[in-house]
C-alpha positions in Angstrom: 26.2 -29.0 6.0 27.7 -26.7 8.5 27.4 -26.5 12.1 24.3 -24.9 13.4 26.7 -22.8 15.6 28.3 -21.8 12.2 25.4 -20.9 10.0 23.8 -19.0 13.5 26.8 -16.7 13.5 26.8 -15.7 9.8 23.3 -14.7 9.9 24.1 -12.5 13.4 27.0 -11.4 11.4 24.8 -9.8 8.4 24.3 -6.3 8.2 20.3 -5.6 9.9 17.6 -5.8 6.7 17.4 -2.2 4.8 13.8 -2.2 4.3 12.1 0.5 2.6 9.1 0.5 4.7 9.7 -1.4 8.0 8.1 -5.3 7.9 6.2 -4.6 4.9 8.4 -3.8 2.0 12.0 -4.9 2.1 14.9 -3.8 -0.5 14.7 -7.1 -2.6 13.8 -7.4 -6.8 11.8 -10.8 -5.7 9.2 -8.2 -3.4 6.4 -7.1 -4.3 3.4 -5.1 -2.1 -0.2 -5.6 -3.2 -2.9 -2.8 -2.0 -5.9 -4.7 -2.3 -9.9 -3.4 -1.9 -13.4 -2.8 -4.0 -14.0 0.1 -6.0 -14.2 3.9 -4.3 -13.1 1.9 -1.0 -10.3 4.6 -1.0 -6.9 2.3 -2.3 -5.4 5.1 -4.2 -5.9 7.7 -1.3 -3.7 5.3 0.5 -1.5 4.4 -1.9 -0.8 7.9 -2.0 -0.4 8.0 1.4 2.9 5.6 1.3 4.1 7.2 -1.6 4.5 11.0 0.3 5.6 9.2 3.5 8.5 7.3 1.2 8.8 10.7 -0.2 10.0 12.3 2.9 11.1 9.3 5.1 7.8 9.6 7.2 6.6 6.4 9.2 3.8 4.8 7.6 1.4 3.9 10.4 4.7 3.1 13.0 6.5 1.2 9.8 9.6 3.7 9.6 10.2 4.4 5.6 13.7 5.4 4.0 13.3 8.1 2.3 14.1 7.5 -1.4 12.4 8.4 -5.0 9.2 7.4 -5.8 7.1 7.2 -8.9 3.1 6.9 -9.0 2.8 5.0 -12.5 -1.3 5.6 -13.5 -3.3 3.7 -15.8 -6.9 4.6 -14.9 -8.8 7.6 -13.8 -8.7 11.6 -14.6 -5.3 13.1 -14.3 -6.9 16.1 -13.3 -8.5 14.8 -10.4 -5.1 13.1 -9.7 -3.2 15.8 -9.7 -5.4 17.5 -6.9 -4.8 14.9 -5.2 -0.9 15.1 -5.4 -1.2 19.3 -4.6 -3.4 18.7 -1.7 -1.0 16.1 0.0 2.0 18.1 -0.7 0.6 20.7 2.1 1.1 18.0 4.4 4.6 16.9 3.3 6.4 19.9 2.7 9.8 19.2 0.7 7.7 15.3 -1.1 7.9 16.7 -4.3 11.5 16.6 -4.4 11.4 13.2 -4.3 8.0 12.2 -6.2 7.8 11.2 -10.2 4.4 10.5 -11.7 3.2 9.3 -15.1 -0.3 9.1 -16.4 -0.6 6.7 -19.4 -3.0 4.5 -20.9 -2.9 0.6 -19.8 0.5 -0.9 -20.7 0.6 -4.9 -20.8 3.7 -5.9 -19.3 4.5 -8.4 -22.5 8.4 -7.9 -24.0 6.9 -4.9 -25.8 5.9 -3.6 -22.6 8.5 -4.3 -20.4 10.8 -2.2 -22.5 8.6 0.5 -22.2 8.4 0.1 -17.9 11.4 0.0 -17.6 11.7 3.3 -19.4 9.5 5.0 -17.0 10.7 3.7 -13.8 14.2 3.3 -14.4 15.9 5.4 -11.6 13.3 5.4 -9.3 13.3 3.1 -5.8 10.0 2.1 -5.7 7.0 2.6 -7.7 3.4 2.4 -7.4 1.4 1.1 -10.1 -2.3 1.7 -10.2 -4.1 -0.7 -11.0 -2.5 -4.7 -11.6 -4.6 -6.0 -13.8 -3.5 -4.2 -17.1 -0.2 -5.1 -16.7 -1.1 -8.9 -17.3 -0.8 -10.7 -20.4 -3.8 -12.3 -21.0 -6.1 -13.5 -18.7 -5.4 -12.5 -14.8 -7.6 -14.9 -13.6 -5.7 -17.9 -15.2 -2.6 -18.8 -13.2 -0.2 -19.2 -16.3 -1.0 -15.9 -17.1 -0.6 -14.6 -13.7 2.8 -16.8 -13.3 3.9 -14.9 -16.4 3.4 -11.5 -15.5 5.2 -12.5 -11.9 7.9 -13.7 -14.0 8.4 -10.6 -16.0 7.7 -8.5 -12.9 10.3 -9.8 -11.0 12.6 -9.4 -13.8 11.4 -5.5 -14.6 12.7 -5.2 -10.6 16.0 -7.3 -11.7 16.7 -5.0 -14.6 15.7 -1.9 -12.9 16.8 -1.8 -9.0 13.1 -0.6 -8.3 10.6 -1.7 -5.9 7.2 -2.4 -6.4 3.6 -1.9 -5.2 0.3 -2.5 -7.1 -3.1 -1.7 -6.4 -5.6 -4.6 -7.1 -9.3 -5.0 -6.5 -11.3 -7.9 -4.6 -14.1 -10.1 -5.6 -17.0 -8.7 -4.1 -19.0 -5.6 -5.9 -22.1 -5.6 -3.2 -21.3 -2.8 -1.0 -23.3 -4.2 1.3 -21.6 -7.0 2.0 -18.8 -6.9 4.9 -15.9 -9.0 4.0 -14.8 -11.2 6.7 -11.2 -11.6 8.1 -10.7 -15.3 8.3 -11.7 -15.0 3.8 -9.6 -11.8 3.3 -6.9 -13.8 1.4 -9.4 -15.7 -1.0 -11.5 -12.2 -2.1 -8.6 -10.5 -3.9 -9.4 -11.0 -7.4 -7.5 -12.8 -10.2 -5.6 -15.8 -9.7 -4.1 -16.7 -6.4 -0.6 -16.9 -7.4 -0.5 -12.8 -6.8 -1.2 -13.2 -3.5 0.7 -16.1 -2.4 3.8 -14.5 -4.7 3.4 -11.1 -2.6 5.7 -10.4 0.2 3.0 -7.9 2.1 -1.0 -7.7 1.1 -3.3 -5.3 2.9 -6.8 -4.6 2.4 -8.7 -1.9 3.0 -12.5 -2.2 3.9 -15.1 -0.2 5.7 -15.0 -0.4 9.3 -18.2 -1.5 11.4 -20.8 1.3 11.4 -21.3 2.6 14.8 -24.6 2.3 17.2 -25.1 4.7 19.9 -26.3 3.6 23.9 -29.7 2.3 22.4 -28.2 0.1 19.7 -29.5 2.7 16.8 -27.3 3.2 14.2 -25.1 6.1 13.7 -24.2 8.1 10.5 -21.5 6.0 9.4 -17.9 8.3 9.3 -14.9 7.8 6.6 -13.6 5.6 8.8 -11.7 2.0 7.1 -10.2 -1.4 8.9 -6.7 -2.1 7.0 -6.2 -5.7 7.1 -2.4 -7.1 6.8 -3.6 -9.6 5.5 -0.1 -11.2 4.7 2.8 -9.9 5.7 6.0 -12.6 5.1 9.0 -10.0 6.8 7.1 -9.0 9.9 8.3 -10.6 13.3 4.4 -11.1 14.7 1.4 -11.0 13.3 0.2 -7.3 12.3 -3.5 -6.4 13.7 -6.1 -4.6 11.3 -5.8 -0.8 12.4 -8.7 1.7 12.6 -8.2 4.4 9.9 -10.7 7.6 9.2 -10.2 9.1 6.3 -9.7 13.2 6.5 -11.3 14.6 3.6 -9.7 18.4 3.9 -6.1 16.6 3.8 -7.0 13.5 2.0 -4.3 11.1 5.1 -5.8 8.3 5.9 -5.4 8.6 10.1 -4.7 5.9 12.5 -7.5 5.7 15.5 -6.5 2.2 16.6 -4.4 3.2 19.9 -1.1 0.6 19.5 -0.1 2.6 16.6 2.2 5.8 17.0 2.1 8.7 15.1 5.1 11.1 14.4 4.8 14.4 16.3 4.2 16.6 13.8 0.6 15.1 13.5 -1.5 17.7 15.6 -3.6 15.8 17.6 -6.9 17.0 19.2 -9.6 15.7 21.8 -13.3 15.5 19.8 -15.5 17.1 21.9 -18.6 14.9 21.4 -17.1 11.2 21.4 -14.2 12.4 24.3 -11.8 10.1 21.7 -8.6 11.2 20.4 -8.0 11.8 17.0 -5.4 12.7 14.4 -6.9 15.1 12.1 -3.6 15.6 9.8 0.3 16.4 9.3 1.7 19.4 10.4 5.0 20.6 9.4 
C-alpha cells in the first residue's frame, strides 16, 4: 500500500473528469444512462431533449454538456412522426443538426450477430441513444443471466466503439392511475435489476401532482412531469426531482422547479394567471 498522503496527491494530480453531461454521464465504456417511465409518459420527448442539448453543447437542466456527435438509434414507433419531432426541435437549436445522426430500424438483438451490426451504426458517434432497451437483450430481460449478458456485450459495443450510451426503458406499472412513489422508484423499472444497479445515472419521468385551487377542487391537470434521479453514482450530493412542463409548440421539456438554471437564451415570461415564472422555450 502507499501512503494515504501519496495516493491523496495522485488523485489531486488527475486531470478534472470530462463528462459528457455534468454528474450524469461521464466519458467512460463501463457507463451507461437509463431513461426510465410508462408508456406516452413523454421518455422520448426527453430523450430528445439531451440529444439537441449534446448536439450544441447546451446545459441539460444546469448539467453543462460537451458538445459532441450524437446518434438517436430507433427501434419502435413511426419514423414519420419522428422525424417531426427532430424538424420541430431543430428551431430551437439552430446549428444541432450538424452534429445529430439518426437511424430507424427494426429491433436488433444485441447477440454476436447483432453487435456487429451496432457497432456499424454507431461507430464514430460519442454517444448514442437507443430507444427502447429491451430489444436489444438476448432472451429474456427479466432473467438476470440474460440481463448480465446483454451488460456484458454492451459494455463491450462501448469498448470497441469509443461511444456512449443511453437507453430508454419502461417501468412496471401500466395503471395510469396509479402515482409511483419515490422511496419504490428504483424497484418499478422493469426487467431484471441488474440494469439498474449496473447504470451509472437512472432518471424517471412521472406525472407531477395534479393541482387543487384555494378550495381544494381539482384543476385541469397541465403537461407538467417530476424527473426523478433516481440514481446518480458521479454526482457530488444527492440530485432532487425537478418540476418539468412539457411545451407542446416546441416539444422542451422546461424546468419550473426554481434551483435549476436555465441558459439565457430561454425567453422567460411572467404567466399572467398563476403570477409564476415560466420558461416557455429556446431562443437563439
Amino acid at each position: 500500500m502507499k501512503h494515504l498522503s501519496q495516493v491523496r496527491n495522485e488523485i489531486l494530480a488527475r486531470p478534472p473528469a470530462n463528462d459528457l453531461i455534468q454528474d450524469l454521464l461521464p466519458d467512460s465504456s463501463s457507463a451507461y444512462m437509463l431513461i426510465c417511465g410508462r408508456s406516452g409518459i413523454g421518455k422520448t420527448f426527453l430523450a430528445l431533449n439531451i440529444l439537441y442539448c449534446l448536439a450544441t453543447g447546451t446545459a441539460f437542466l444546469s448539467h453543462k454538456t460537451k458538445q459532441c456527435r450524437v446518434g438517436y438509434l430507433s427501434m419502435e414507433g413511426s419514423d414519420c412522426k419522428l422525424l417531426n419531432r427532430f424538424n420541430t426541435l431543430s428551431t430551437s437549436f439552430p446549428g444541432a443538426e450538424d452534429n445529430i445522426h439518426w437511424h430507424h430500424t427494426l429491433a436488433i438483438t444485441l447477440n454476436e450477430a447483432g453487435i456487429s451490426q451496432i457497432e456499424e451504426i454507431i461507430t464514430g458517434l460519442d454517444v448514442v441513444i437507443i430507444d427502447p432497451l429491451r430489444p436489444l437483450v438476448p432472451g429474456d430481460y427479466t432473467t438476470p443471466k440474460d440481463a448480465n449478458t446483454f451488460l456484458k456485450n454492451l459494455q463491450r459495443v462501448q469498448n470497441e466503439t469509443s461511444t456512449r450510451v443511453i437507453l430508454i426503458h419502461h417501468i412496471r406499472k401500466p395503471d395510469r392511475r396509479v402515482k409511483v412513489q419515490p422511496e419504490d422508484l428504483q424497484f418499478e423499472v422493469k426487467g431484471a435489476a441488474e440494469y439498474v444497479e449496473a447504470a451509472t445515472t437512472v432518471t424517471l419521468l412521472e406525472r407531477a401532482p395534479q393541482p387543487k385551487d384555494s378550495l381544494g377542487k381539482w384543476l385541469p391537470r397541465p403537461d407538467d412531469r417530476l424527473l426523478h434521479f433516481i440514481k446518480v453514482k458521479d454526482a457530488p450530493t444527492d440530485l432532487k426531482p425537478i418540476t418539468l412542463r412539457f411545451n407542446r409548440e416546441r416539444m422542451l421539456f422546461l424546468p419550473l422547479t426554481k434551483d435549476y438554471q436555465v441558459e439565457e437564451h430561454y425567453h422567460v415570461i411572467e404567466d399572467g394567471k398563476t403570477g409564476e415564472t415560466v420558461q416557455t422555450g429556446i431562443y437563439p
